[in-house]
C-alpha beads as a LAMMPS data file, in Angstrom:
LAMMPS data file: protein, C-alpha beads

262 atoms
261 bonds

1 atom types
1 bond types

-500.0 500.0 xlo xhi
-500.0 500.0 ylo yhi
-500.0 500.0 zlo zhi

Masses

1 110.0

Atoms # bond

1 1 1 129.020 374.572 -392.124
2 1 1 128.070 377.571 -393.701
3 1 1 128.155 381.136 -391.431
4 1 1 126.470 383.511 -393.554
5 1 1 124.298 384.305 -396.267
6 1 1 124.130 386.914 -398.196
7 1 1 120.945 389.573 -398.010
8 1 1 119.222 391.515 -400.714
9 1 1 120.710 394.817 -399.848
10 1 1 123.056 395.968 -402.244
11 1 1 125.688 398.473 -402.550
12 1 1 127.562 399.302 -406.331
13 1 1 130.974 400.254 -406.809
14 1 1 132.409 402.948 -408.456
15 1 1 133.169 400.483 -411.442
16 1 1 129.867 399.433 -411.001
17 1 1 130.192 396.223 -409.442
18 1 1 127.640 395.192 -406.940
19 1 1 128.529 393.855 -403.302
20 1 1 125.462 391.959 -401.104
21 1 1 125.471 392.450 -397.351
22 1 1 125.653 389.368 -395.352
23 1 1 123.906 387.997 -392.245
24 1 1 125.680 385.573 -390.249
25 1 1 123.266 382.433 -389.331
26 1 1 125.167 380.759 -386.247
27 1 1 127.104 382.202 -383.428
28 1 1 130.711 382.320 -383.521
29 1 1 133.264 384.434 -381.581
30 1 1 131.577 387.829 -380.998
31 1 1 129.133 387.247 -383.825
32 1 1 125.557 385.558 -382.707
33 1 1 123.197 384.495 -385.568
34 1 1 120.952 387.124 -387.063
35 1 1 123.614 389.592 -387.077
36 1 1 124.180 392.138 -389.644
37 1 1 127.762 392.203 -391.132
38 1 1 129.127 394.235 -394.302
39 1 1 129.550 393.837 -397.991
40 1 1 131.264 391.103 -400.092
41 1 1 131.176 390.577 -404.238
42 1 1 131.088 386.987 -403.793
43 1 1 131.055 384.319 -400.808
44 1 1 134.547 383.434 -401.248
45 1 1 135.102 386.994 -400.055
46 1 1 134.987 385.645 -396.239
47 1 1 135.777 381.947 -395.299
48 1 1 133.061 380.209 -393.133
49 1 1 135.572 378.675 -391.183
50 1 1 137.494 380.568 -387.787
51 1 1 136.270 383.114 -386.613
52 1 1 136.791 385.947 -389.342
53 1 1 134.278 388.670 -389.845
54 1 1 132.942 391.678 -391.639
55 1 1 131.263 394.319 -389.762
56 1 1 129.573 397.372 -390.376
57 1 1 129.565 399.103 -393.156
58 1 1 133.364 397.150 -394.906
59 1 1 133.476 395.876 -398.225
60 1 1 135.375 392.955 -399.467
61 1 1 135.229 392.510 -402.605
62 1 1 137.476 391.236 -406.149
63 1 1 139.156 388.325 -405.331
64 1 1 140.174 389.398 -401.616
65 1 1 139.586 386.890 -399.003
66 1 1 138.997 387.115 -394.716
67 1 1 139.849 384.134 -393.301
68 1 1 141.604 382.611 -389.819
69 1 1 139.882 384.838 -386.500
70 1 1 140.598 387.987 -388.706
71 1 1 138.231 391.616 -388.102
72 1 1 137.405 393.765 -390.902
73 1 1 134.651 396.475 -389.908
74 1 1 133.834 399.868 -390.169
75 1 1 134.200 402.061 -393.698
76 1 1 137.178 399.810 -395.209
77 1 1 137.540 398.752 -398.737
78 1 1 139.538 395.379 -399.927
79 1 1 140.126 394.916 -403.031
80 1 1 141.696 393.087 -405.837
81 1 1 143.923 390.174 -403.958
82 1 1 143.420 391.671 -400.485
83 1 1 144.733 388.555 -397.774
84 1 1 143.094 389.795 -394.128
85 1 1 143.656 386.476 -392.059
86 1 1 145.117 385.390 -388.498
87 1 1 144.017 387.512 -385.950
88 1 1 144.639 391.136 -388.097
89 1 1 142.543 393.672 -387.325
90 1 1 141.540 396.363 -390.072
91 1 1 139.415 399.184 -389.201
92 1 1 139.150 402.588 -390.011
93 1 1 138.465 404.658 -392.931
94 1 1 141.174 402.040 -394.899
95 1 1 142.089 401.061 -398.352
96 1 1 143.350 398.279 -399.405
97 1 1 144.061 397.310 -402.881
98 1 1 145.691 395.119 -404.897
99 1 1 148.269 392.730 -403.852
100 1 1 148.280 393.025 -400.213
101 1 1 148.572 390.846 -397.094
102 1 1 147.960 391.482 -393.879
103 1 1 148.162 388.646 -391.289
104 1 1 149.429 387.538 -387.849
105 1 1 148.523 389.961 -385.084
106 1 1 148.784 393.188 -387.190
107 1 1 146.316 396.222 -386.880
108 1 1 145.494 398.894 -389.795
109 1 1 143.726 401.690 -388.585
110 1 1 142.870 404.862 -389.222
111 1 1 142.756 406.919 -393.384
112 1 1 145.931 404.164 -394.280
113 1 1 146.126 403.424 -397.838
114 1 1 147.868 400.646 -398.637
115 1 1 148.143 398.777 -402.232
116 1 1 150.407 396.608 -404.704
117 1 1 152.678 394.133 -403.333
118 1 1 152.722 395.079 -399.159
119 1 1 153.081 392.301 -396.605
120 1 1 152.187 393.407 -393.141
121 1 1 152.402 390.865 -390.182
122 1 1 153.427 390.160 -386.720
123 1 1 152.541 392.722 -383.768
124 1 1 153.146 396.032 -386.626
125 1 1 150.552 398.504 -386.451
126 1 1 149.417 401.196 -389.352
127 1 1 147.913 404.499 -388.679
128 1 1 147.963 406.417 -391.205
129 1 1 146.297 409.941 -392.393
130 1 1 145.539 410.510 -395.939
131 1 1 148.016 411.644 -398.488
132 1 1 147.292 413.699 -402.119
133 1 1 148.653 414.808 -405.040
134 1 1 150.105 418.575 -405.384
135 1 1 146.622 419.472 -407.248
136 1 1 144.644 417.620 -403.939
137 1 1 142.212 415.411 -406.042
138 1 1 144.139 411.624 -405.997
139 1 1 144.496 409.920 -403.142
140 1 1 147.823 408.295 -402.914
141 1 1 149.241 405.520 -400.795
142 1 1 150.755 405.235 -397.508
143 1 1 152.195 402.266 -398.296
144 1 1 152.855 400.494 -401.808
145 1 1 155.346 398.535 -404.274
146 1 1 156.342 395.481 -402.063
147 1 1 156.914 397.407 -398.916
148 1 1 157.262 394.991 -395.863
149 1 1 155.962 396.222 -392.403
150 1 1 156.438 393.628 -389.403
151 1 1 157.682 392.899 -385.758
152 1 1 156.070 395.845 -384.016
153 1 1 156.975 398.546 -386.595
154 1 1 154.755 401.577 -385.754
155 1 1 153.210 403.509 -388.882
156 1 1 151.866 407.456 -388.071
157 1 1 150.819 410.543 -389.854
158 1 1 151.166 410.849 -393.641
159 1 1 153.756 408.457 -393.920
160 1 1 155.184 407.095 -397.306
161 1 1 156.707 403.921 -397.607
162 1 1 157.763 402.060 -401.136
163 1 1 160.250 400.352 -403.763
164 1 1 160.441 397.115 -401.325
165 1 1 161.682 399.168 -398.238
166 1 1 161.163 397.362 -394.984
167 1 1 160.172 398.456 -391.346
168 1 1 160.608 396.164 -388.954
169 1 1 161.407 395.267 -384.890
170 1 1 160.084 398.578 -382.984
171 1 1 160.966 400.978 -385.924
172 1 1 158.614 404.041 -385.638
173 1 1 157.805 406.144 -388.683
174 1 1 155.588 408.815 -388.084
175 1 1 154.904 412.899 -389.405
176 1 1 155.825 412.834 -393.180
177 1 1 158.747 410.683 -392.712
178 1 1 159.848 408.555 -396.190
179 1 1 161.224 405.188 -396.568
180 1 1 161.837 403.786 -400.247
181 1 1 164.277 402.460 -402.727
182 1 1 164.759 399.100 -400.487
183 1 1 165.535 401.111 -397.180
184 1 1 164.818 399.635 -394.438
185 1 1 164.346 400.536 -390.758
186 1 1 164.958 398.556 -387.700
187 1 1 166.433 398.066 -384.116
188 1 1 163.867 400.266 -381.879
189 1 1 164.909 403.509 -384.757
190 1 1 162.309 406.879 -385.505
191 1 1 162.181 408.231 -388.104
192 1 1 160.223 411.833 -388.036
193 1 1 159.806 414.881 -389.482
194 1 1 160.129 415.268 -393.016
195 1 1 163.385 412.922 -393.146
196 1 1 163.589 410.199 -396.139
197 1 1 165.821 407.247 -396.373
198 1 1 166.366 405.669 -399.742
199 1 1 168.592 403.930 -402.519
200 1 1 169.727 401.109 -399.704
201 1 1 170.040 403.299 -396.898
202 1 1 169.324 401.847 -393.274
203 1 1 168.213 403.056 -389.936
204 1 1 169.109 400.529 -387.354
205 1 1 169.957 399.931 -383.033
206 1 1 167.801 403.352 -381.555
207 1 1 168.859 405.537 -384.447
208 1 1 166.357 408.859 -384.506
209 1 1 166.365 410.858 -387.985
210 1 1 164.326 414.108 -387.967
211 1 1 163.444 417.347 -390.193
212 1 1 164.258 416.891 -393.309
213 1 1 166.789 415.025 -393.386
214 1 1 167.817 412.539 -396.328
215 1 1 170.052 409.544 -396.393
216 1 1 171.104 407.428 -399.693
217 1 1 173.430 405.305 -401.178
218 1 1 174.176 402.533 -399.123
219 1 1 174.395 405.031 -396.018
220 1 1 174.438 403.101 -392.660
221 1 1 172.797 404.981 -389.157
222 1 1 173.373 403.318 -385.855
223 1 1 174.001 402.925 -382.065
224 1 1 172.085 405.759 -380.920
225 1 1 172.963 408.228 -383.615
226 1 1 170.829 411.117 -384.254
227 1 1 170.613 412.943 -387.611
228 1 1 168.429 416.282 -388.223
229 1 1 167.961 419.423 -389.398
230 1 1 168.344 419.910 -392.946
231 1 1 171.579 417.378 -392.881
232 1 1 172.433 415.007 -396.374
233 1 1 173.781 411.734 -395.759
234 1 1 175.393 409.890 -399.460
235 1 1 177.486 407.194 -400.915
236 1 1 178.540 404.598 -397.918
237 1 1 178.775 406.913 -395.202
238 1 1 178.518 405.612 -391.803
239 1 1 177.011 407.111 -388.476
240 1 1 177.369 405.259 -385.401
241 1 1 177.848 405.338 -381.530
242 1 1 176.438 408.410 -380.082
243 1 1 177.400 410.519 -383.048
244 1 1 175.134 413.256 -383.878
245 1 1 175.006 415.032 -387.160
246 1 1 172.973 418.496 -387.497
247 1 1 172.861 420.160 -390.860
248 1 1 175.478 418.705 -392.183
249 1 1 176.447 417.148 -395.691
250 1 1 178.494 413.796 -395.596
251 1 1 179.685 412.057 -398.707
252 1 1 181.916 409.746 -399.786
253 1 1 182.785 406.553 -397.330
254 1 1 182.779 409.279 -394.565
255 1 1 182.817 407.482 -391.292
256 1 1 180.856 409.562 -387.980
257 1 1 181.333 407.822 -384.783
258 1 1 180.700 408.625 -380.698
259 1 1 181.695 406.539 -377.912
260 1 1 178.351 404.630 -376.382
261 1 1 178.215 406.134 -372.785
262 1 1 177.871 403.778 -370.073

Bonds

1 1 1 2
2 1 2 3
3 1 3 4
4 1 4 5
5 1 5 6
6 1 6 7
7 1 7 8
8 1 8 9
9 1 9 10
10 1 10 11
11 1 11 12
12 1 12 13
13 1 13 14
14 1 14 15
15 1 15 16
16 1 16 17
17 1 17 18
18 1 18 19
19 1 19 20
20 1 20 21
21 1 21 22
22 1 22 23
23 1 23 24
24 1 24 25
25 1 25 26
26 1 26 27
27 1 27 28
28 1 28 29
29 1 29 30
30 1 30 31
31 1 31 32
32 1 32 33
33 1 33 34
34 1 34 35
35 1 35 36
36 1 36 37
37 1 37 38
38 1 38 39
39 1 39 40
40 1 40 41
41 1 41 42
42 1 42 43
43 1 43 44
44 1 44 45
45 1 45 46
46 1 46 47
47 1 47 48
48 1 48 49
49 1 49 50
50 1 50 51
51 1 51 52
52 1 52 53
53 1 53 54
54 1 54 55
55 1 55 56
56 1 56 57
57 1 57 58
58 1 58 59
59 1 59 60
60 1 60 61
61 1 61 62
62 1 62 63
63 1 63 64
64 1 64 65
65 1 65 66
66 1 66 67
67 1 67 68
68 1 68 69
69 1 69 70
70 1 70 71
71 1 71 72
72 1 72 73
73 1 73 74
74 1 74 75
75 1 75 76
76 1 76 77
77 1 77 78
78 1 78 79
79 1 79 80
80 1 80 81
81 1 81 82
82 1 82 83
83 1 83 84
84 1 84 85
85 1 85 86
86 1 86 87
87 1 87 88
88 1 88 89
89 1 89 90
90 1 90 91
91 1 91 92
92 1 92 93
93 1 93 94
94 1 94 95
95 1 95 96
96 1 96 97
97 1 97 98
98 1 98 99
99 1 99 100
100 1 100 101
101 1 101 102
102 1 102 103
103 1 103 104
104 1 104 105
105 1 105 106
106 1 106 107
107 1 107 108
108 1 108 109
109 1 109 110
110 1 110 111
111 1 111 112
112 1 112 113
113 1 113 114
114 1 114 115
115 1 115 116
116 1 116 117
117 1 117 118
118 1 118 119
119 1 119 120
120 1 120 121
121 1 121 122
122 1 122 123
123 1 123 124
124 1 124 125
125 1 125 126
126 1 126 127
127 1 127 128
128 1 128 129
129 1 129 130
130 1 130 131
131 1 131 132
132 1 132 133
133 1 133 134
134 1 134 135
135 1 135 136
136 1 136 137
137 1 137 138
138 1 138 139
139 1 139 140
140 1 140 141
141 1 141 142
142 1 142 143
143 1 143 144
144 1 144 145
145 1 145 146
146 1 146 147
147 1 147 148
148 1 148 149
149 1 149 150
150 1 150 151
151 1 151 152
152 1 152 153
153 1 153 154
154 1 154 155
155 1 155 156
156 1 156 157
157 1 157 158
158 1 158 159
159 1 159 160
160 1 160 161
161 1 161 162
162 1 162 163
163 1 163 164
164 1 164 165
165 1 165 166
166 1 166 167
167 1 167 168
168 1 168 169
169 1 169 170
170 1 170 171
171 1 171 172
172 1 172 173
173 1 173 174
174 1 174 175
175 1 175 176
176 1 176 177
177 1 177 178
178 1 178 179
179 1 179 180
180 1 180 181
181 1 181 182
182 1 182 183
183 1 183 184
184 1 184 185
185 1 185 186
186 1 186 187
187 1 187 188
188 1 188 189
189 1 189 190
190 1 190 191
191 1 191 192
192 1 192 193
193 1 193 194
194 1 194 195
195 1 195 196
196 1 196 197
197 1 197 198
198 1 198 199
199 1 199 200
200 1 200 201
201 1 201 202
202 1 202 203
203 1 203 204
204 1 204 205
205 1 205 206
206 1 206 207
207 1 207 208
208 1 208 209
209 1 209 210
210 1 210 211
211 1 211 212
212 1 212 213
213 1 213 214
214 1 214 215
215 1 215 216
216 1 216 217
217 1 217 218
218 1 218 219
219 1 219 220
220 1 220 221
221 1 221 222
222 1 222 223
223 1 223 224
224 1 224 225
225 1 225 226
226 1 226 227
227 1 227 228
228 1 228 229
229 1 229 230
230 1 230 231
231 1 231 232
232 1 232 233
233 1 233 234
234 1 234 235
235 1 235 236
236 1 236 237
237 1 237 238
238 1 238 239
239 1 239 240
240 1 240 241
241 1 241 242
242 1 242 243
243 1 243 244
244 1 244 245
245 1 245 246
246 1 246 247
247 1 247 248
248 1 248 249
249 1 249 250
250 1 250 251
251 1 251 252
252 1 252 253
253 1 253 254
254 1 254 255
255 1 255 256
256 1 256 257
257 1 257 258
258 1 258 259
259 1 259 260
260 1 260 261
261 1 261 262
């Protein structure tokens, strides 16, 4: 049984596609009939089964689908092979694009960008603020090129996260913190500032990494290390324990540990 209908109101797309505004014609979780919902391209665009929705002013639109008890409302665009379903949330001033899913109980918020291969699921949660180019006029992703963002992985500030990098359990990334190259992030860690993890690095069990601090090369963090300032991290070094490391440049199998205090 159908839900909506589309209306005659039309909006056109910068490519200069047109989406129709819909009108949902029985009730159905916090939607009653005769209410007023937001743009798709085509009715495939939102399943009339669940209770999924499109509110306000979103637009859903390519070959993107809403489906399960999903929201998507207020000024977001989906597009291309967007997947909003389960109980997701997506709200905001967001973008998605391309290949991206975004299921289970996870909630996009906020100026996030997100395009091209990014799975987001279970409790995580994206709020992002807008990133540019040097010259200020392209709008560049948050989050892109088969990035994975689950568990209840926290996403703040102008964030970058690509090159199938993962953040996962209660990770935070927030400021301009970096995570690429097939990083990945886990165990309750934060990483903040300016800091960037990349070529296989990993963040794991309460690690925090701050300023602008960079790890690569297979470089393991752990146990309640913390890393900052201006330090370099390289080529299989390892940082455990309670270690701390503070502008300081380890290479080379280097091994950095601290007995866990009781």
């Amino acid at each position: 049984m159908q839900k909506f209908v589309l209306l005659a109101q039309e909006h056109r797309l910068e490519d200069g596609r047109v989406v129709r505004r819909i009108m949902a014609v029985r009730d159905f979780g916090n939607v009653k009939s005769g209410d007023i919902g937001g743009f798709v391209e085509w009715t495939n665009n939102l399943s009339h089964e669940g209770d999924c929705w499109i509110d306000d002013n979103a637009i859903v639109a390519g070959w993107s689908r809403v489906s399960g008890d999903a929201l998507v409302k207020d000024r977001i665009l989906c597009d291309g092979f967007v997947s909003v379903s389960d109980r997701a949330v997506v709200d905001g001033d967001v973008r998605l694009e391309g290949y991206v899913a975004v299921y289970g109980d996870a909630r996009v918020g906020l100026f996030s960008y997100i395009k091209d291969g990014v799975t987001v699921y279970g409790h995580a949660a994206i709020f992002c603020l807008s990133r540019y180019s040097i010259s200020g006029k392209t709008r560049l992703p948050n989050v892109c090129e088969q990035a994975t963002v689950c568990g209840y992985a926290k996403l703040e500030g102008r964030i970058s996260m690509s090159g199938t990098s993962t953040a996962t359990d209660h990770t935070i990334l927030r400021d301009n913190a970096r995570l690429c190259e097939n990083s990945c992030a886990d165990g309750h860690s934060i990483i903040e500032g300016q800091a960037c993890l990349f070529e296989n690095a990993w963040a794991s069990r309460h690690t925090r990494i701050s300023g602008r601090s960079k790890l690569g090369g297979n470089v393991l963090a752990s146990g309640h290390s913390v890393i900052s300032g201006k330090s370099l991290l390289l080529c299989n070094v390892l940082v455990t324990g309670n270690a701390v490391v503070h502008n300081e440049t380890l290479s080379g199998e280097q091994f950095r540990s601290e007995k866990v205090k009781e």
